[in-house]
N, CA, C and O atoms as a GROMACS GRO file, in nm:
protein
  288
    1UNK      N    1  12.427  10.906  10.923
    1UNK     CA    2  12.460  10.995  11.033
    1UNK      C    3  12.550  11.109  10.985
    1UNK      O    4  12.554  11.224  11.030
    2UNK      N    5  12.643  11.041  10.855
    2UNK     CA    6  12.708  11.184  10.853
    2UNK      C    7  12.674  11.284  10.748
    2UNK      O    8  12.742  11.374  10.697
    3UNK      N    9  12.564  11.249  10.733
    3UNK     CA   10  12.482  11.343  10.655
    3UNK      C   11  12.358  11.424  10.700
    3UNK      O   12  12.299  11.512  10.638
    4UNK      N   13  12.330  11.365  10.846
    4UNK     CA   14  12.294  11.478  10.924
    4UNK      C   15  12.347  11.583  10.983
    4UNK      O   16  12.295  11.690  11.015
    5UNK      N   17  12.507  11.523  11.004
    5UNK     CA   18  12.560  11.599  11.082
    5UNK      C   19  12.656  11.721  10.964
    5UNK      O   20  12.704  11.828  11.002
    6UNK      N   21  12.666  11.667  10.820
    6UNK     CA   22  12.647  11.764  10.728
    6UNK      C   23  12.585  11.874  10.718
    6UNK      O   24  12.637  11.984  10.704
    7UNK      N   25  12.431  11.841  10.727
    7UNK     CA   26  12.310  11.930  10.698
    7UNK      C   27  12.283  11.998  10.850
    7UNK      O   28  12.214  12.100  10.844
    8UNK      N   29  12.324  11.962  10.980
    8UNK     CA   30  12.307  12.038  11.122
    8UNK      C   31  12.412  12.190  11.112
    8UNK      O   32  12.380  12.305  11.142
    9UNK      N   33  12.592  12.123  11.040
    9UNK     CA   34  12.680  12.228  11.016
    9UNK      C   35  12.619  12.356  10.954
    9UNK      O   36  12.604  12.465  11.010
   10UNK      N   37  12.583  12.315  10.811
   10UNK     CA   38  12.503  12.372  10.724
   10UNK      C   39  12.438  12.493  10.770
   10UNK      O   40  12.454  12.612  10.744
   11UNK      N   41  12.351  12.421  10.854
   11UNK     CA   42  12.216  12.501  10.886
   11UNK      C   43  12.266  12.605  10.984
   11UNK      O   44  12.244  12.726  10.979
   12UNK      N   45  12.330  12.544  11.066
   12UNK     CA   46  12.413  12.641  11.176
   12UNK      C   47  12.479  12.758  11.094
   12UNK      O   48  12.434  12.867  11.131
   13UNK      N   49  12.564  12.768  11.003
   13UNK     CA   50  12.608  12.819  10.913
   13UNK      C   51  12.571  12.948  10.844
   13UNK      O   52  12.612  13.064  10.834
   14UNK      N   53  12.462  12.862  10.798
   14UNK     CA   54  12.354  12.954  10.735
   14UNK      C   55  12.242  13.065  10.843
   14UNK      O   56  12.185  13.170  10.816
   15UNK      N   57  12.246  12.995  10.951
   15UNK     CA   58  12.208  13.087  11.077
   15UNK      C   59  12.303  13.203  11.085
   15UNK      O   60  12.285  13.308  11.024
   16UNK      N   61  12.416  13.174  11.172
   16UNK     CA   62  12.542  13.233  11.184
   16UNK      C   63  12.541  13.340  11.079
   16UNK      O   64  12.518  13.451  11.125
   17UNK      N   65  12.553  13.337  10.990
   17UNK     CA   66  12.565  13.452  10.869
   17UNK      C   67  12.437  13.549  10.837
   17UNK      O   68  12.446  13.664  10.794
   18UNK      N   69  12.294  13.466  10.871
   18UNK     CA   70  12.191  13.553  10.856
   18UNK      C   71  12.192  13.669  10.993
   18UNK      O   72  12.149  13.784  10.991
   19UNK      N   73  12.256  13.595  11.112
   19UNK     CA   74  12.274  13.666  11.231
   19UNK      C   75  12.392  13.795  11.192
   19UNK      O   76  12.387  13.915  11.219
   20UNK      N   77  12.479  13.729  11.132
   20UNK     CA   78  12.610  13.838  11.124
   20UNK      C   79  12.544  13.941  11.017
   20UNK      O   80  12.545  14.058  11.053
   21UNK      N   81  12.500  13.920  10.923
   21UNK     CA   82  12.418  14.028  10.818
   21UNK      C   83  12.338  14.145  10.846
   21UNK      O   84  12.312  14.254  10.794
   22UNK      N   85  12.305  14.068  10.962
   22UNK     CA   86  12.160  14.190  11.044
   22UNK      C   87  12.257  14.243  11.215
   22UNK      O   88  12.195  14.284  11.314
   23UNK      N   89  12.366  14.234  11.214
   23UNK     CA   90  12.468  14.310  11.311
   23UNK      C   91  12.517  14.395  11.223
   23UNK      O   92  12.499  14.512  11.257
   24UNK      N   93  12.576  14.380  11.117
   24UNK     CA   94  12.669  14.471  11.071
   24UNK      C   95  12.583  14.574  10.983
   24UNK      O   96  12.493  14.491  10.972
   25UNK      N   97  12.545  14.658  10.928
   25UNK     CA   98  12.565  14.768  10.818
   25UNK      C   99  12.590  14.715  10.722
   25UNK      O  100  12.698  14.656  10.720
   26UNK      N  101  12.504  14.712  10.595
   26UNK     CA  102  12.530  14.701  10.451
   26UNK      C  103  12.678  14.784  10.424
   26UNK      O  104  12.782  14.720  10.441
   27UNK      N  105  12.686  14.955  10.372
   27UNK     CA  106  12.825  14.940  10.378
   27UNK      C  107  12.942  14.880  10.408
   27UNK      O  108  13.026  14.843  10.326
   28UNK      N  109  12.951  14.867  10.570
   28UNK     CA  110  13.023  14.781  10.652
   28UNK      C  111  13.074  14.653  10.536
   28UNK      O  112  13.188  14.631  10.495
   29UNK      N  113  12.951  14.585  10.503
   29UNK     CA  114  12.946  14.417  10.441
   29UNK      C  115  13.005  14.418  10.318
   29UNK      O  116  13.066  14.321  10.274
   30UNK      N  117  12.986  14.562  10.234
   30UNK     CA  118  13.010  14.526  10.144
   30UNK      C  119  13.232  14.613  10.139
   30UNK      O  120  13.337  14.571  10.092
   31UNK      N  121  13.206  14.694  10.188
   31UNK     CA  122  13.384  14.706  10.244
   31UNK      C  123  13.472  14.550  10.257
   31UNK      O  124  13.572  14.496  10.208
   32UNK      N  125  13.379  14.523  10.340
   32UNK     CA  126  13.411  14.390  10.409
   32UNK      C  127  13.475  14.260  10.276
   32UNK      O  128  13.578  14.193  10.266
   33UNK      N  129  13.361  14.273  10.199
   33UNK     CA  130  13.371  14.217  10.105
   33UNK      C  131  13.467  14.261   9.988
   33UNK      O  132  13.544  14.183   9.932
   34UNK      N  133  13.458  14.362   9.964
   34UNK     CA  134  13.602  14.436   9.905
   34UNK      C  135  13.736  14.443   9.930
   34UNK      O  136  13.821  14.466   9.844
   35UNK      N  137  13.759  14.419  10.065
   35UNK     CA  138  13.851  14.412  10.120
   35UNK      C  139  13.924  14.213  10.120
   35UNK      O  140  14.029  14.173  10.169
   36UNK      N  141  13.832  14.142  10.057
   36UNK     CA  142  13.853  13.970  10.092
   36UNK      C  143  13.854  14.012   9.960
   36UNK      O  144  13.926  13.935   9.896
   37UNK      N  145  13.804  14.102   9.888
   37UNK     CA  146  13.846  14.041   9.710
   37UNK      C  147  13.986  14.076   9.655
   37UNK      O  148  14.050  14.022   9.565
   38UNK      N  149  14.022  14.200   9.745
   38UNK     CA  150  14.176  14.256   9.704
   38UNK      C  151  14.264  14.145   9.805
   38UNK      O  152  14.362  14.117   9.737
   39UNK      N  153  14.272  14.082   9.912
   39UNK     CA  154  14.329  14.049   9.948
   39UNK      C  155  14.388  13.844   9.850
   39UNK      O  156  14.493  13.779   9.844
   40UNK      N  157  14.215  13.820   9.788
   40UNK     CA  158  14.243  13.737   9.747
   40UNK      C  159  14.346  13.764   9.592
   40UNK      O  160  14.418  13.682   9.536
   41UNK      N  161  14.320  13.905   9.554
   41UNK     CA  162  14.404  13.914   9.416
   41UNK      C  163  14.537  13.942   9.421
   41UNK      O  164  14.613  13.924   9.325
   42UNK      N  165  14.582  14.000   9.564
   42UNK     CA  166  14.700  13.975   9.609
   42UNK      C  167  14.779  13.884   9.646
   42UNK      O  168  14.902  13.894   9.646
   43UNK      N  169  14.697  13.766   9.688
   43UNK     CA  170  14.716  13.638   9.704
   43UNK      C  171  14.802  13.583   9.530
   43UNK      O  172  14.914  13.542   9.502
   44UNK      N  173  14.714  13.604   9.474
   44UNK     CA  174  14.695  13.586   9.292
   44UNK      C  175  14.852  13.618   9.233
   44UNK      O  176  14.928  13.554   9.160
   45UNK      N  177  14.862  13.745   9.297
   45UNK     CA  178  14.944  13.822   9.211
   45UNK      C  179  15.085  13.780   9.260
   45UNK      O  180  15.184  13.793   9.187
   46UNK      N  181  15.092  13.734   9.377
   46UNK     CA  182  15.225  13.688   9.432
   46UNK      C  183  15.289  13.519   9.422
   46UNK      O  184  15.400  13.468   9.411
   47UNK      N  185  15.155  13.474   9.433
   47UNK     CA  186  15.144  13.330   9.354
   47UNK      C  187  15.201  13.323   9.219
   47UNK      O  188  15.266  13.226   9.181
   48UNK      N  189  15.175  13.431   9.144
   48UNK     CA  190  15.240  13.459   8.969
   48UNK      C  191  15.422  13.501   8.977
   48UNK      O  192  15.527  13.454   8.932
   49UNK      N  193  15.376  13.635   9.074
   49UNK     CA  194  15.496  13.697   9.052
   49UNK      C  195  15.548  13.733   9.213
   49UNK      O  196  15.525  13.841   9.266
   50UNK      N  197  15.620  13.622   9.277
   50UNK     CA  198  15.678  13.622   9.395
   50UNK      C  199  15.731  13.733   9.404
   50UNK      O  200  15.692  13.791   9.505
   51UNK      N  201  15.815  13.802   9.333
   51UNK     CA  202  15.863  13.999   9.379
   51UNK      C  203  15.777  14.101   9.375
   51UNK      O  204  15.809  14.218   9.396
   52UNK      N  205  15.683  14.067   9.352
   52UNK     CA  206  15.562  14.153   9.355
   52UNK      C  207  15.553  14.247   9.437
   52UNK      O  208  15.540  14.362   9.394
   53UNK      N  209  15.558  14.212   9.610
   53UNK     CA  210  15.535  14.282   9.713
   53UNK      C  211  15.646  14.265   9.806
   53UNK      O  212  15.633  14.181   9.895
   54UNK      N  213  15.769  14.342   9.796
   54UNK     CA  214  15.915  14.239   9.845
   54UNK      C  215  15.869  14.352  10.042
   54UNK      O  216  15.803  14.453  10.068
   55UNK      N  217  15.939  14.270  10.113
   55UNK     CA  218  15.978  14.315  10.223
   55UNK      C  219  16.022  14.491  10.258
   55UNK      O  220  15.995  14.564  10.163
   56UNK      N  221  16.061  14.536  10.333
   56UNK     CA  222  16.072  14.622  10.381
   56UNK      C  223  16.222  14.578  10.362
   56UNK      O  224  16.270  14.606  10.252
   57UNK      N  225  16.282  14.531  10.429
   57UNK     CA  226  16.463  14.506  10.372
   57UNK      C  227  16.494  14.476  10.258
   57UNK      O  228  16.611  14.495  10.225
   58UNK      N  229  16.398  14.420  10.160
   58UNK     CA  230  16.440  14.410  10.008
   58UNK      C  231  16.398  14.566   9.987
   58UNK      O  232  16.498  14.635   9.970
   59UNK      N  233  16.345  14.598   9.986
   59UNK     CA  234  16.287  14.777   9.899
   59UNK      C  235  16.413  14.834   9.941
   59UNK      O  236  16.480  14.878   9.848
   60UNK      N  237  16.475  14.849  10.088
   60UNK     CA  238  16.554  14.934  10.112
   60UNK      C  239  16.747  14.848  10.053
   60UNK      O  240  16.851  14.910  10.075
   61UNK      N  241  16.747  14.744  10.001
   61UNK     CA  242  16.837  14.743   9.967
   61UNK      C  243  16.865  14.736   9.801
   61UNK      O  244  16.972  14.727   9.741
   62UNK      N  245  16.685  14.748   9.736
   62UNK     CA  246  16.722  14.731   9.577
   62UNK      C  247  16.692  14.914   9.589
   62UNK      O  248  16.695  14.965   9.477
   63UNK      N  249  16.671  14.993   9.678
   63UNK     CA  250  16.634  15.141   9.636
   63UNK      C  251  16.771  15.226   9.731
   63UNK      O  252  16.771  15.255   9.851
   64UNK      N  253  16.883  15.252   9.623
   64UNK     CA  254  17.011  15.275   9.687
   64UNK      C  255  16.997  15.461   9.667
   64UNK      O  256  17.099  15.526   9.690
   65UNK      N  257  16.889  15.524   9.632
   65UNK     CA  258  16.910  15.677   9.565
   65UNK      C  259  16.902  15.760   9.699
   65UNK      O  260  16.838  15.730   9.800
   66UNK      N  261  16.975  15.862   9.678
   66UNK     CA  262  17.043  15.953   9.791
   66UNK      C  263  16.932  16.041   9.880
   66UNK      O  264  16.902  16.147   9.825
   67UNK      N  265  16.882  16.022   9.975
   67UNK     CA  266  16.757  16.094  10.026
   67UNK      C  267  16.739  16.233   9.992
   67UNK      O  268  16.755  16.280  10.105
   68UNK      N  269  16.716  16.334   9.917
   68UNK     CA  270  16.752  16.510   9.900
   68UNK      C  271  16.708  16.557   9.957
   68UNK      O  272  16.706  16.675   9.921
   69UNK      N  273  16.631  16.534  10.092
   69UNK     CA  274  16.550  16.589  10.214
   69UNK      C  275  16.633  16.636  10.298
   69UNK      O  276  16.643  16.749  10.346
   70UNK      N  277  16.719  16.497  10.317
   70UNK     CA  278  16.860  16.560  10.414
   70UNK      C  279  16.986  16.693  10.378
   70UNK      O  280  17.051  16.700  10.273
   71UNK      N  281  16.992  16.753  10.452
   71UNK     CA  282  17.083  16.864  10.443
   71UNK      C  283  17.204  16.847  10.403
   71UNK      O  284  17.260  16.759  10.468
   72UNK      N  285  17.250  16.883  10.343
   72UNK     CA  286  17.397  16.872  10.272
   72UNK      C  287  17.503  16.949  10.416
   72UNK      O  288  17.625  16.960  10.403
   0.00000   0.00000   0.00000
């Protein structure tokens, strides 16, 4: 039984995605797909090197240099 209900998931699955393929736009799919490969190497890269991508309150307290935009 639970190897039908394996191969029912499956199949559903494999429906589901032939359905989503023929909604979207090739470009679209393949963005799509570009976008899950950078997200997974970002995943990667922070897994290695935890400071990698620091917060918005870490940037502004390790970046102390004087704004020169503002008017004296």
């Amino acid at each position: 039984m639970e190897q039908t209900d394996k191969e029912s998931i499956q199949a559903a699955s494999e429906e589901v995605s032939r359905e989503f393929k023929t909604l979207i736009n090739a470009p679209d799919l393949d963005s799509l797909k570009h976008l899950q490969h950078l997200i997974s190497l970002k995943a990667k890269i922070s897994a290695t090197y935890p400071d990698a991508f620091p917060d918005d309150a870490t940037i502004e307290a390790l970046d102390q240099r004087p704004d020169l935009e503002i008017p004296q």
